[in-house]
HTML snippet that shows the backbone in 3Dmol.js (N, CA, C, O; Angstrom):
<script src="https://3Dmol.org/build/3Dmol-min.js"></script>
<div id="view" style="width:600px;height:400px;position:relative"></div>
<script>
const pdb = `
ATOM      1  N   UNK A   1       0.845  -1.170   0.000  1.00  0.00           N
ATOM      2  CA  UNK A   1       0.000   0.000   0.000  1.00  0.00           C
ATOM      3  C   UNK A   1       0.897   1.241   0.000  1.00  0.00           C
ATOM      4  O   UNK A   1       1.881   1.074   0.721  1.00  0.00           O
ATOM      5  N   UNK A   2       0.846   2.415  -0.587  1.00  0.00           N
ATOM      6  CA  UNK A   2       1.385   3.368  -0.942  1.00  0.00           C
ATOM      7  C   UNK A   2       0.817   4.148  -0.144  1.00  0.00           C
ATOM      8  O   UNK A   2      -0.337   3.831   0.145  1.00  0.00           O
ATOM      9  N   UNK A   3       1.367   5.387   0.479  1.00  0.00           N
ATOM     10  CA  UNK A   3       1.029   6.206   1.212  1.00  0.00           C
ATOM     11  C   UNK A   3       0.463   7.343   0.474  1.00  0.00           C
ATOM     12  O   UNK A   3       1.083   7.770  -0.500  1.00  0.00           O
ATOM     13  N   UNK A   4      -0.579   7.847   0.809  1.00  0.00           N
ATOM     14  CA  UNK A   4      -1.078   9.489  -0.075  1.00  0.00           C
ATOM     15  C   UNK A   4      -0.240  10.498   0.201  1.00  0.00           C
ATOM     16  O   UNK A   4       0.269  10.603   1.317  1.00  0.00           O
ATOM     17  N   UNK A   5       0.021  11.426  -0.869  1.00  0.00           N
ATOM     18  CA  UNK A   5       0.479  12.429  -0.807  1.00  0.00           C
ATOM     19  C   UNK A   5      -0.406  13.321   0.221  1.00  0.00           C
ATOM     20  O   UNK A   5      -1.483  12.928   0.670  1.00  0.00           O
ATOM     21  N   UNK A   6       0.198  14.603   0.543  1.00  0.00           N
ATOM     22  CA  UNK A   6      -0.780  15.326   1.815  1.00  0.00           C
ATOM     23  C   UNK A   6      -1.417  16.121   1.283  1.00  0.00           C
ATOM     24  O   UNK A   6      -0.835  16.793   0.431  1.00  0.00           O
ATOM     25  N   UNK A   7      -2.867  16.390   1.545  1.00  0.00           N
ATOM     26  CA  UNK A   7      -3.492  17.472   1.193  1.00  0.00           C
ATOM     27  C   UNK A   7      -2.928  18.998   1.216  1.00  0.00           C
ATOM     28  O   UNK A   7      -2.269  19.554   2.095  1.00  0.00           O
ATOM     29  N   UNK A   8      -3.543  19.653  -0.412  1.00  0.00           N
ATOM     30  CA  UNK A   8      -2.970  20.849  -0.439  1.00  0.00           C
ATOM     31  C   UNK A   8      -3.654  21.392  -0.088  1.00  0.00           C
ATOM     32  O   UNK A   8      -4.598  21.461  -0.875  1.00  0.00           O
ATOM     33  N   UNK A   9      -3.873  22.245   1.296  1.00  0.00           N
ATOM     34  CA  UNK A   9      -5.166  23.423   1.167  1.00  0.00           C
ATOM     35  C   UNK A   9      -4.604  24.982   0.853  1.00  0.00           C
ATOM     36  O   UNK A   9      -3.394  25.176   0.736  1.00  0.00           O
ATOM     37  N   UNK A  10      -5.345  25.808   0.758  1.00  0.00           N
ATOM     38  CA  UNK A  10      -5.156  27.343   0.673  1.00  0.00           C
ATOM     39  C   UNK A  10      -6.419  27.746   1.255  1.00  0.00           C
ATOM     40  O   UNK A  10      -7.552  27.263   1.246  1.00  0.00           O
ATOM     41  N   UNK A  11      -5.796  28.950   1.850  1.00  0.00           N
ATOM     42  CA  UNK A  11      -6.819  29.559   2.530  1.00  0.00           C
ATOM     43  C   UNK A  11      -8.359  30.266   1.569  1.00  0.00           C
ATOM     44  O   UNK A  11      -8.388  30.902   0.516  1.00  0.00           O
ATOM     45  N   UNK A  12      -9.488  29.808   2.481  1.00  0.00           N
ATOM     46  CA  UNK A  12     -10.525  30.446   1.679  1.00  0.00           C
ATOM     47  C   UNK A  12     -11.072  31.985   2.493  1.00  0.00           C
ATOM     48  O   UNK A  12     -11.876  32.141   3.412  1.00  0.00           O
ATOM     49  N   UNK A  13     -10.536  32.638   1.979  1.00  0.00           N
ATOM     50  CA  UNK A  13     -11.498  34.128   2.833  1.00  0.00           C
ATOM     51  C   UNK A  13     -12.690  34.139   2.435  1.00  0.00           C
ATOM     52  O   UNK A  13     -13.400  34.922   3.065  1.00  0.00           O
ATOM     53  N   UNK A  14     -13.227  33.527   1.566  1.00  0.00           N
ATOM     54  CA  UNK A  14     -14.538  33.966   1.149  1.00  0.00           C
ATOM     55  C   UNK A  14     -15.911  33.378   2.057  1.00  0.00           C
ATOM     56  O   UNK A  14     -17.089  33.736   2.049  1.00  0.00           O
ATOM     57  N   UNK A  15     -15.184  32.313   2.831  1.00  0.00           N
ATOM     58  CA  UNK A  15     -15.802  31.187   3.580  1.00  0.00           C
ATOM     59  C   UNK A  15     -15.348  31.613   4.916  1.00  0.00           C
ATOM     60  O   UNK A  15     -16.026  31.403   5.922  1.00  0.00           O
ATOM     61  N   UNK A  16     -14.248  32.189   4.933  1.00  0.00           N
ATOM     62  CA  UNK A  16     -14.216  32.814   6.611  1.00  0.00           C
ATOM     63  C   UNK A  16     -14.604  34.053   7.218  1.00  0.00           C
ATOM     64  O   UNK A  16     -14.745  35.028   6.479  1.00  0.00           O
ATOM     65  N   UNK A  17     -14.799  34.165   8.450  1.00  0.00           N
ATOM     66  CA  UNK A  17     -15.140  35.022   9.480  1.00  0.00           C
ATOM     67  C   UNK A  17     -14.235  35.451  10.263  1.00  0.00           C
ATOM     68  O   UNK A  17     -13.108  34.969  10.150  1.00  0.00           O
ATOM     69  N   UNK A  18     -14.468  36.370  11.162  1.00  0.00           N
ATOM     70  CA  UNK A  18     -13.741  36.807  12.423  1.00  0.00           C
ATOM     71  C   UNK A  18     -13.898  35.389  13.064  1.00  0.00           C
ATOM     72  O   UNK A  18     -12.821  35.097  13.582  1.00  0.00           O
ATOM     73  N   UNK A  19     -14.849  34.364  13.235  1.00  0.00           N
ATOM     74  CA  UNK A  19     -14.824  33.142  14.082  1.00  0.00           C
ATOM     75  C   UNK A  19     -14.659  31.769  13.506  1.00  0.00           C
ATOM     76  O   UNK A  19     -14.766  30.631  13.961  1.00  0.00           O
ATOM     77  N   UNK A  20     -14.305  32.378  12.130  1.00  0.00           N
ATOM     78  CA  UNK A  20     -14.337  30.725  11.900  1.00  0.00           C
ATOM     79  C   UNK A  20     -13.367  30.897  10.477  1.00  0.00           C
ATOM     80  O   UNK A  20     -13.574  31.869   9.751  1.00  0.00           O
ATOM     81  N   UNK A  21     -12.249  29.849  10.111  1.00  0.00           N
ATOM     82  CA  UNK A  21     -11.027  29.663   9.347  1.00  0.00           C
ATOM     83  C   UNK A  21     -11.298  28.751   8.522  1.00  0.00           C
ATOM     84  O   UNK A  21     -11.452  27.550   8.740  1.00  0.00           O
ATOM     85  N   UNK A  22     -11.372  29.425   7.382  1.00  0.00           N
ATOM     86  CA  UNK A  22     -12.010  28.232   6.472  1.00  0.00           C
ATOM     87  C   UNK A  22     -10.566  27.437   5.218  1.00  0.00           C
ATOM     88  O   UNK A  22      -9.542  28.113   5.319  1.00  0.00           O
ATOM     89  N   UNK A  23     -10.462  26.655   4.548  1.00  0.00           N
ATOM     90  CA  UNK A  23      -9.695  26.486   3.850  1.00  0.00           C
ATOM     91  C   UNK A  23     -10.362  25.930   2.180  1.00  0.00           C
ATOM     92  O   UNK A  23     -11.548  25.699   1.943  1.00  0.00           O
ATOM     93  N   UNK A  24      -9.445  25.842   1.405  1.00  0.00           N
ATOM     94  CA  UNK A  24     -10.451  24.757   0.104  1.00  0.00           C
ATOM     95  C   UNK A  24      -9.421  23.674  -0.253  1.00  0.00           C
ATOM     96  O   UNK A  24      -8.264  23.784  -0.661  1.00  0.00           O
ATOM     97  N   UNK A  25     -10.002  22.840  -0.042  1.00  0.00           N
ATOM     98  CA  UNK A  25      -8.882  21.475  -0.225  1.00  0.00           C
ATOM     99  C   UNK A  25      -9.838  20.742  -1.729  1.00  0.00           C
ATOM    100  O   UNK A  25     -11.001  20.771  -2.130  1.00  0.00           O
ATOM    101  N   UNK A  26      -8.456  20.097  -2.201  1.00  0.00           N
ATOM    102  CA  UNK A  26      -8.656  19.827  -3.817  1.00  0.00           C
ATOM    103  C   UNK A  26      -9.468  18.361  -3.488  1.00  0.00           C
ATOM    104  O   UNK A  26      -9.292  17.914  -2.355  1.00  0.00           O
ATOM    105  N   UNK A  27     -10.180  17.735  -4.237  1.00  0.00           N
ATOM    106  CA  UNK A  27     -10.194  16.472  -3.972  1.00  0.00           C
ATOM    107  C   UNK A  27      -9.248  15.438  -4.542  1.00  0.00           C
ATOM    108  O   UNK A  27      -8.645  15.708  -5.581  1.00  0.00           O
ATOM    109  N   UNK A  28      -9.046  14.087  -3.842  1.00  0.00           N
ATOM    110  CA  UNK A  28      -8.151  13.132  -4.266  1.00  0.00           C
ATOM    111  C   UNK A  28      -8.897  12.681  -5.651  1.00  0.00           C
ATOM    112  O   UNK A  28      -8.227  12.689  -6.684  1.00  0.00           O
ATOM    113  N   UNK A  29     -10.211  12.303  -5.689  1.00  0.00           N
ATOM    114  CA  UNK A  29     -10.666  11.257  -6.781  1.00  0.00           C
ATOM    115  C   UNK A  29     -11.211  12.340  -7.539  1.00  0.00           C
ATOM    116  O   UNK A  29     -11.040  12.001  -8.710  1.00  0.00           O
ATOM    117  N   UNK A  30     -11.665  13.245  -7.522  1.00  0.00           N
ATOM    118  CA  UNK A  30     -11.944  13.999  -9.011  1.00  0.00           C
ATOM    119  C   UNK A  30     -11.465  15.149  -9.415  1.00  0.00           C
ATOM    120  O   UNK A  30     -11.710  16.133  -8.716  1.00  0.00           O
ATOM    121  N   UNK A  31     -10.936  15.253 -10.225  1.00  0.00           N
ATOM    122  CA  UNK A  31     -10.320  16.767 -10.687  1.00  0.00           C
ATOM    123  C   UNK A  31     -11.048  18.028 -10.594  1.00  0.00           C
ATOM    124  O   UNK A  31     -12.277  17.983 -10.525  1.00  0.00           O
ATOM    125  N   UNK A  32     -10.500  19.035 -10.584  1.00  0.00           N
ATOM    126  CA  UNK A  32     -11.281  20.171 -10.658  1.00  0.00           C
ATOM    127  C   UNK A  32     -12.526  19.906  -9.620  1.00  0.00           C
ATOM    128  O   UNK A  32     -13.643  20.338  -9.904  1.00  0.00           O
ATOM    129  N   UNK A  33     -12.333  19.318  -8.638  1.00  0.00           N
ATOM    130  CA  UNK A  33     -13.545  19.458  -7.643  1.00  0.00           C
ATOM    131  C   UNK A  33     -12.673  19.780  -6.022  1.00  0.00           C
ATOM    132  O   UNK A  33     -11.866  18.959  -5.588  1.00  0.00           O
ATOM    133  N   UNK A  34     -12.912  20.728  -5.477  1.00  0.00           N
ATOM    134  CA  UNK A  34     -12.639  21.145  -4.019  1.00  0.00           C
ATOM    135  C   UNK A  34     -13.840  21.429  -3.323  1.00  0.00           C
ATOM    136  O   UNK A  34     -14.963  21.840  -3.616  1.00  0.00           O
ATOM    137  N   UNK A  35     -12.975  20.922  -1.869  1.00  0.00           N
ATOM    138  CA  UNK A  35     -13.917  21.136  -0.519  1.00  0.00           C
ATOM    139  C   UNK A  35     -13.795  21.944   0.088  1.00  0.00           C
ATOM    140  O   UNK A  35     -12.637  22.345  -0.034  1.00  0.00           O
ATOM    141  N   UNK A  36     -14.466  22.651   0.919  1.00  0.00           N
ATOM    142  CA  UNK A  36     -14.057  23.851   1.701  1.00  0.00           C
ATOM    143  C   UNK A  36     -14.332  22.981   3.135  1.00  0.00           C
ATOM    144  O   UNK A  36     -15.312  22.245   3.245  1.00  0.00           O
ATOM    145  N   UNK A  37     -13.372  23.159   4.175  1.00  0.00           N
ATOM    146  CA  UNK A  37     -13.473  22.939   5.285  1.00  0.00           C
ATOM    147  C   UNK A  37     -12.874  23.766   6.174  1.00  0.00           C
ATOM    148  O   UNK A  37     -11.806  24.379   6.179  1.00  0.00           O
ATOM    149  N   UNK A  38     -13.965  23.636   7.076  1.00  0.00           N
ATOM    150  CA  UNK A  38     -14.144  25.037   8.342  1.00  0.00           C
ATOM    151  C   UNK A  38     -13.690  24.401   9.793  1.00  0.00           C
ATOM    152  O   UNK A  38     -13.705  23.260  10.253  1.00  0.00           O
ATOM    153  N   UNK A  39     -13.306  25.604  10.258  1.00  0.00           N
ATOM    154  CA  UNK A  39     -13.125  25.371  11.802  1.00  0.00           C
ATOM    155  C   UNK A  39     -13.556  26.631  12.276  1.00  0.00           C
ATOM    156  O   UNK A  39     -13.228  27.750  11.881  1.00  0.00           O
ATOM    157  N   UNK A  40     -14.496  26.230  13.364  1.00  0.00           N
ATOM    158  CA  UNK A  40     -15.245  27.189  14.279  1.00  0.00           C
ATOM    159  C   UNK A  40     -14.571  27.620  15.374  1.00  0.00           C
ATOM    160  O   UNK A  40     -14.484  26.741  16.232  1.00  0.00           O
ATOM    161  N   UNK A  41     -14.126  28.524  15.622  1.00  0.00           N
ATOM    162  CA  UNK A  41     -13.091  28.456  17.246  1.00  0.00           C
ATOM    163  C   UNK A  41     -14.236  28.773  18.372  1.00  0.00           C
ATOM    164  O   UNK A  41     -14.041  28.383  19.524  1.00  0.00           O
ATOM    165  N   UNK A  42     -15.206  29.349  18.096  1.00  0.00           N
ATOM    166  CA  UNK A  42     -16.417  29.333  19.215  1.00  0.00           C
ATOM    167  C   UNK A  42     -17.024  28.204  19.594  1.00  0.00           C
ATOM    168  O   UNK A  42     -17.661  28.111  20.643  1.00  0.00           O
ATOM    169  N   UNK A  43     -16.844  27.148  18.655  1.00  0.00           N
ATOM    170  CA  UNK A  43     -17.833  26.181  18.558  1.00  0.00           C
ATOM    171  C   UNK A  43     -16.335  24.631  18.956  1.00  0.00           C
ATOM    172  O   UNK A  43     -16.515  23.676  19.711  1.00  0.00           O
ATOM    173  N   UNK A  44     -15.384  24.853  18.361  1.00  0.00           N
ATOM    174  CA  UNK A  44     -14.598  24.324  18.799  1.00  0.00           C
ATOM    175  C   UNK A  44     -14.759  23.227  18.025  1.00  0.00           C
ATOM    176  O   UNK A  44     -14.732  22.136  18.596  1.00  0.00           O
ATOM    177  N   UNK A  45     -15.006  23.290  16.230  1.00  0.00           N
ATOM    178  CA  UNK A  45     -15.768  22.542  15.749  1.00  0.00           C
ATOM    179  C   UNK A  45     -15.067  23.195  14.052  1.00  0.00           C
ATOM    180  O   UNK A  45     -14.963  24.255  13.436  1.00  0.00           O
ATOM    181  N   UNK A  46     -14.678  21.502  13.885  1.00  0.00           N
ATOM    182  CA  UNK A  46     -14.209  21.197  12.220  1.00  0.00           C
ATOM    183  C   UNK A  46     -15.284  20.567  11.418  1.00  0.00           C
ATOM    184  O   UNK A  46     -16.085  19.643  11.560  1.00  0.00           O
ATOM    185  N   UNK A  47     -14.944  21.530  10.431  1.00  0.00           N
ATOM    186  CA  UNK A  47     -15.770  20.501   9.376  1.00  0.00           C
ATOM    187  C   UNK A  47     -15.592  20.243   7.888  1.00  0.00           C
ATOM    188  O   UNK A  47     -15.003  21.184   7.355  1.00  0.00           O
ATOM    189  N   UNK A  48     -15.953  19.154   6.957  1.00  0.00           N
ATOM    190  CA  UNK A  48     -15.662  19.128   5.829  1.00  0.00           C
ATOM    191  C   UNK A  48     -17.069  19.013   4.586  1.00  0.00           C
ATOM    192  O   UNK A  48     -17.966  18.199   4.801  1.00  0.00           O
ATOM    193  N   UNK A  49     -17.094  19.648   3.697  1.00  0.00           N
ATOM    194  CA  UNK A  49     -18.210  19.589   2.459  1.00  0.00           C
ATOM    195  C   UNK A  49     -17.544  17.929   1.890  1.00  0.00           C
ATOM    196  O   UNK A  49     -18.481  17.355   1.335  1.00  0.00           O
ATOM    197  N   UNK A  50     -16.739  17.368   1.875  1.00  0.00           N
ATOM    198  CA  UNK A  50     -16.414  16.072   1.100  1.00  0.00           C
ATOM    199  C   UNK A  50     -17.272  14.833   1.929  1.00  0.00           C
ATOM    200  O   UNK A  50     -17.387  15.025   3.140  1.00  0.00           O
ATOM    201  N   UNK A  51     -17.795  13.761   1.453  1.00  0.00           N
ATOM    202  CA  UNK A  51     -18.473  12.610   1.242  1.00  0.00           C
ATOM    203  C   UNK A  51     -17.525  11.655   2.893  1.00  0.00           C
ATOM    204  O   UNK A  51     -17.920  10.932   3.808  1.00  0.00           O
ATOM    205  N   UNK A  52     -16.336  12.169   2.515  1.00  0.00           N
ATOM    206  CA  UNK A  52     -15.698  11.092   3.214  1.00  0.00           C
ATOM    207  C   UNK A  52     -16.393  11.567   4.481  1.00  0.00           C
ATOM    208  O   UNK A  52     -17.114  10.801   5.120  1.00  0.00           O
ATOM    209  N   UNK A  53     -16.155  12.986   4.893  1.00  0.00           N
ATOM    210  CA  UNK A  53     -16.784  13.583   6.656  1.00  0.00           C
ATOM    211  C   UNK A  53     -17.800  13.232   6.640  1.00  0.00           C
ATOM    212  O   UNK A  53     -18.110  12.621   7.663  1.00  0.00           O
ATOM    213  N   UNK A  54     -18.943  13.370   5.531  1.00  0.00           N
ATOM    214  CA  UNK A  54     -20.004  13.175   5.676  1.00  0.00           C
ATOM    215  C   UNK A  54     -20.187  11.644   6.135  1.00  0.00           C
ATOM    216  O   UNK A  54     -21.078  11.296   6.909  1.00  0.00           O
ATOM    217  N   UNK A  55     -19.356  10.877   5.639  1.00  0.00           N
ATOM    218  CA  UNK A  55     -20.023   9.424   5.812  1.00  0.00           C
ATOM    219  C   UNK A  55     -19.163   9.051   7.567  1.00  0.00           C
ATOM    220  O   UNK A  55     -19.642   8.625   8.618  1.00  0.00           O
ATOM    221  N   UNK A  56     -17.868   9.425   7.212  1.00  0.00           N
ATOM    222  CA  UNK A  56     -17.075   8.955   8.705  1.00  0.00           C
ATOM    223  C   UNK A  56     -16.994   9.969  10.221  1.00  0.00           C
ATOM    224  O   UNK A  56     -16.821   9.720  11.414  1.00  0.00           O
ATOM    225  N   UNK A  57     -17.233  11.261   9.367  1.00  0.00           N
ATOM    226  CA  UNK A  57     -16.766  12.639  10.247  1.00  0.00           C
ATOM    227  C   UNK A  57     -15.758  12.366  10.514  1.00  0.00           C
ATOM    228  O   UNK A  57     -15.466  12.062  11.671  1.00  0.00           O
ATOM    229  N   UNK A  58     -14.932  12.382   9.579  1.00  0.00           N
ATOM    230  CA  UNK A  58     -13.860  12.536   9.593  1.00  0.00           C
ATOM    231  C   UNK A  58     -12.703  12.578   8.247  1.00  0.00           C
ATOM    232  O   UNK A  58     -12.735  11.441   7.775  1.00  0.00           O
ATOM    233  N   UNK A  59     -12.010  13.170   7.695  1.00  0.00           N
ATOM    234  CA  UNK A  59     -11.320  12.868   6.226  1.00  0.00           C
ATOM    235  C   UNK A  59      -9.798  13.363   6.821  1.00  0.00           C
ATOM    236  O   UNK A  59      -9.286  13.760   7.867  1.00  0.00           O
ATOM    237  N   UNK A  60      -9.415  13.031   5.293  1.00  0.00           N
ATOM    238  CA  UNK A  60      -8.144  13.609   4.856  1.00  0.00           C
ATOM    239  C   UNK A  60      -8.022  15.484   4.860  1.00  0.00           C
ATOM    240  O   UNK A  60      -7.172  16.070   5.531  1.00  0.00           O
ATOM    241  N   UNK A  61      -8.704  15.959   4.273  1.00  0.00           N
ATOM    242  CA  UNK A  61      -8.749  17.452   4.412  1.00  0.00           C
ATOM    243  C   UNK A  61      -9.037  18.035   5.578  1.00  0.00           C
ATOM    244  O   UNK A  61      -9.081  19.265   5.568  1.00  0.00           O
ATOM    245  N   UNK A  62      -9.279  17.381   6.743  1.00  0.00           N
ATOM    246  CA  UNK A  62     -10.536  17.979   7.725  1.00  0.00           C
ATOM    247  C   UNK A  62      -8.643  17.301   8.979  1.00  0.00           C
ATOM    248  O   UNK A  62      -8.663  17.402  10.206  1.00  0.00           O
ATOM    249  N   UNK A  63      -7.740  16.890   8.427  1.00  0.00           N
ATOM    250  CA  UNK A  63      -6.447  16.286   9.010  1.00  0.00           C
ATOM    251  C   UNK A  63      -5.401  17.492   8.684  1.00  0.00           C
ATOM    252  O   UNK A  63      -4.838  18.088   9.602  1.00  0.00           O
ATOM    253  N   UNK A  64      -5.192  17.791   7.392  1.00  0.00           N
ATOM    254  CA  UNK A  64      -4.601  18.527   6.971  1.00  0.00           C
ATOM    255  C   UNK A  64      -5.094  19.892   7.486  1.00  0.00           C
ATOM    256  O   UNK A  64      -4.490  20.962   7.412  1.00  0.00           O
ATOM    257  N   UNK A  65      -6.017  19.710   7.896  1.00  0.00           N
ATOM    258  CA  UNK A  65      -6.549  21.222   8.604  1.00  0.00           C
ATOM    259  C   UNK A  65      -6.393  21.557   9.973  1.00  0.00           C
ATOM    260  O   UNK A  65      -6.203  22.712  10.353  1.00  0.00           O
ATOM    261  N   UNK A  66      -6.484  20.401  10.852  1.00  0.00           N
ATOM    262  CA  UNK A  66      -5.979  20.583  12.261  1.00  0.00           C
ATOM    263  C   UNK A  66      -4.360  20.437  12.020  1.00  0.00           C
ATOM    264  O   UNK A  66      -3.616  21.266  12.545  1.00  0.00           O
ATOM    265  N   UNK A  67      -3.920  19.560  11.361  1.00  0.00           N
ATOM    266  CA  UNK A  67      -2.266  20.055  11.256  1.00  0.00           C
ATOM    267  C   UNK A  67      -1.725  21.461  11.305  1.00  0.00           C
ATOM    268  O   UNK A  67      -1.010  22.053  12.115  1.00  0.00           O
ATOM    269  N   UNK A  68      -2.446  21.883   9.889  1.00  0.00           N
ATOM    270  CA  UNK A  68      -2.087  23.244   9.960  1.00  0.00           C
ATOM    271  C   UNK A  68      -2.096  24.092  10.720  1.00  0.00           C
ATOM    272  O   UNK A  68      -1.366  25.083  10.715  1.00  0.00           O
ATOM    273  N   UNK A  69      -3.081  23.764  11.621  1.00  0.00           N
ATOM    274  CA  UNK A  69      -3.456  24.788  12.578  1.00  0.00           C
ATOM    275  C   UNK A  69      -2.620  24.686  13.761  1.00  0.00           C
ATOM    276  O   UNK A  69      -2.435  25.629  14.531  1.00  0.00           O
ATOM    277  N   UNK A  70      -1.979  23.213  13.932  1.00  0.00           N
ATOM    278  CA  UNK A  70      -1.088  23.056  15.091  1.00  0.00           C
ATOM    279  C   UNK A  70      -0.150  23.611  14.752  1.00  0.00           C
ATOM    280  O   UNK A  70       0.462  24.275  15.588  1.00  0.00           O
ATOM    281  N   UNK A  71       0.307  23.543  13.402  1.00  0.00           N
ATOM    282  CA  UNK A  71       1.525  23.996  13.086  1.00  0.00           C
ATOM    283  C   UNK A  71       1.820  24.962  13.354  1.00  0.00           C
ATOM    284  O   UNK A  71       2.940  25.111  13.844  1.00  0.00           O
ATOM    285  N   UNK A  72       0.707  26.403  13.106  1.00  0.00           N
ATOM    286  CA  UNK A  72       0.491  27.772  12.692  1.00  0.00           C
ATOM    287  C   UNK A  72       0.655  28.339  14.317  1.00  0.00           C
ATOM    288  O   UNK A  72       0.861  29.521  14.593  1.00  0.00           O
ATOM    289  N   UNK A  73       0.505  27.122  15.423  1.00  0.00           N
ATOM    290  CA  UNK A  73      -0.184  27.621  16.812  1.00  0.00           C
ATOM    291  C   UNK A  73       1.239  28.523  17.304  1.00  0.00           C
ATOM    292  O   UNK A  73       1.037  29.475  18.057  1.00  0.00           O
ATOM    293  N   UNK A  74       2.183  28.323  17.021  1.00  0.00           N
ATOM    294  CA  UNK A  74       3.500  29.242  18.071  1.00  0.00           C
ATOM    295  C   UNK A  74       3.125  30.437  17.347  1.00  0.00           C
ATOM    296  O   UNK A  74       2.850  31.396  18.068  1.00  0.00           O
ATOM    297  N   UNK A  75       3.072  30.557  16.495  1.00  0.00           N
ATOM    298  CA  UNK A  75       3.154  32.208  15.437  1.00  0.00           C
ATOM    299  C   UNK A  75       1.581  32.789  15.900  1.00  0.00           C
ATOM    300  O   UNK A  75       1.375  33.959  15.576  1.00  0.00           O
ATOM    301  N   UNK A  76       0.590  32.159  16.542  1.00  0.00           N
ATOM    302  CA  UNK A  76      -0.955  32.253  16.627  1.00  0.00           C
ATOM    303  C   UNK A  76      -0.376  33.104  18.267  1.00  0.00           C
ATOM    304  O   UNK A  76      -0.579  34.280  18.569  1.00  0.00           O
ATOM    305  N   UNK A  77       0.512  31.842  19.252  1.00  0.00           N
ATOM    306  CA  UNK A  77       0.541  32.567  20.356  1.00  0.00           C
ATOM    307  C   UNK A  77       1.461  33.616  20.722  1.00  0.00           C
ATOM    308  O   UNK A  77       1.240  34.264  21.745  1.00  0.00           O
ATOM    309  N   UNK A  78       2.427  33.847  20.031  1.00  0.00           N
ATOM    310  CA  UNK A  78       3.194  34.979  20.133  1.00  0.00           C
ATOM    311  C   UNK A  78       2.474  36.466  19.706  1.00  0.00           C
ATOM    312  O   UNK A  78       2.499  37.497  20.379  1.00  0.00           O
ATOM    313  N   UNK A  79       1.909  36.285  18.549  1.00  0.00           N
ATOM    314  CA  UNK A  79       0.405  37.533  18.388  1.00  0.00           C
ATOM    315  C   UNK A  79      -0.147  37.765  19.124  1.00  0.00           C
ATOM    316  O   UNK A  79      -0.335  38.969  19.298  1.00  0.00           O
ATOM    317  N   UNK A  80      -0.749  36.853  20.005  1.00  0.00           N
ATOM    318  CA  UNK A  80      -1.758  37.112  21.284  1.00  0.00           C
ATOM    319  C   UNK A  80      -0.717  37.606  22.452  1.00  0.00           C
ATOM    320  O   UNK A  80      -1.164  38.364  23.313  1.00  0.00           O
ATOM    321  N   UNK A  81       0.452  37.260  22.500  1.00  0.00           N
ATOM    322  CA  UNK A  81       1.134  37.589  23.814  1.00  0.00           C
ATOM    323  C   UNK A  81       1.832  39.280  23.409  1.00  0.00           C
ATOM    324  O   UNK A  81       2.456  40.037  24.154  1.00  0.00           O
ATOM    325  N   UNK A  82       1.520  39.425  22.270  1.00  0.00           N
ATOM    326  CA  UNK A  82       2.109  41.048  22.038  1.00  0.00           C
ATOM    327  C   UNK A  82       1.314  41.591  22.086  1.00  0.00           C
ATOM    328  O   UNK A  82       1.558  42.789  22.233  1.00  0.00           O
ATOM    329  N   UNK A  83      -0.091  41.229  22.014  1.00  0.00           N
ATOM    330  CA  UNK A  83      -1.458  42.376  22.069  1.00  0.00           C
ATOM    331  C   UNK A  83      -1.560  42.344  23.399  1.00  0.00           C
ATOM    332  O   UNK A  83      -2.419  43.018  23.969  1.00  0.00           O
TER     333      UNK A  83
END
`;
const viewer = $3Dmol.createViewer("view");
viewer.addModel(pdb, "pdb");
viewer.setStyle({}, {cartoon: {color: "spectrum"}});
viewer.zoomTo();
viewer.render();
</script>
């Protein structure tokens, strides 16, 4: 079994808020089709438009999205500790 490459996301502003970080992730099985998946920080709550969340609650894009966000977290808390 071959391992998947990692989801690419980019940020979606058009889908985000002051409360909630949205991204658009490409899909694996069809071209030219992306998901937008959200994270609520009020709600404390991810989510994905792709089949896979819908069926498991849970995917590949909706992974790549809490990554990112762990990743992003030192540069997230040093902002908050200068305001």
């Amino acid at each position: 079994m071959t391992k998947q490459q990692p989801v690419a996301l980019a940020p979606s502003p058009e889908h985000s808020t002051q409360f909630v970080t949205a991204w658009s992730a490409p899909s694996r099985t069809h071209d030219h089709v992306r998901y937008v998946v959200t994270y609520d920080r009020l709600a404390n709550h991810f989510e994905c438009q792709c089949p896979g969340y819908t069926y498991r609650g849970h995917c590949a894009h909706l992974q790549a999205a809490m990554d990112a966000l762990v990743a992003d977290w030192p540069s997230r808390a040093r902002k908050g500790a200068a305001a």
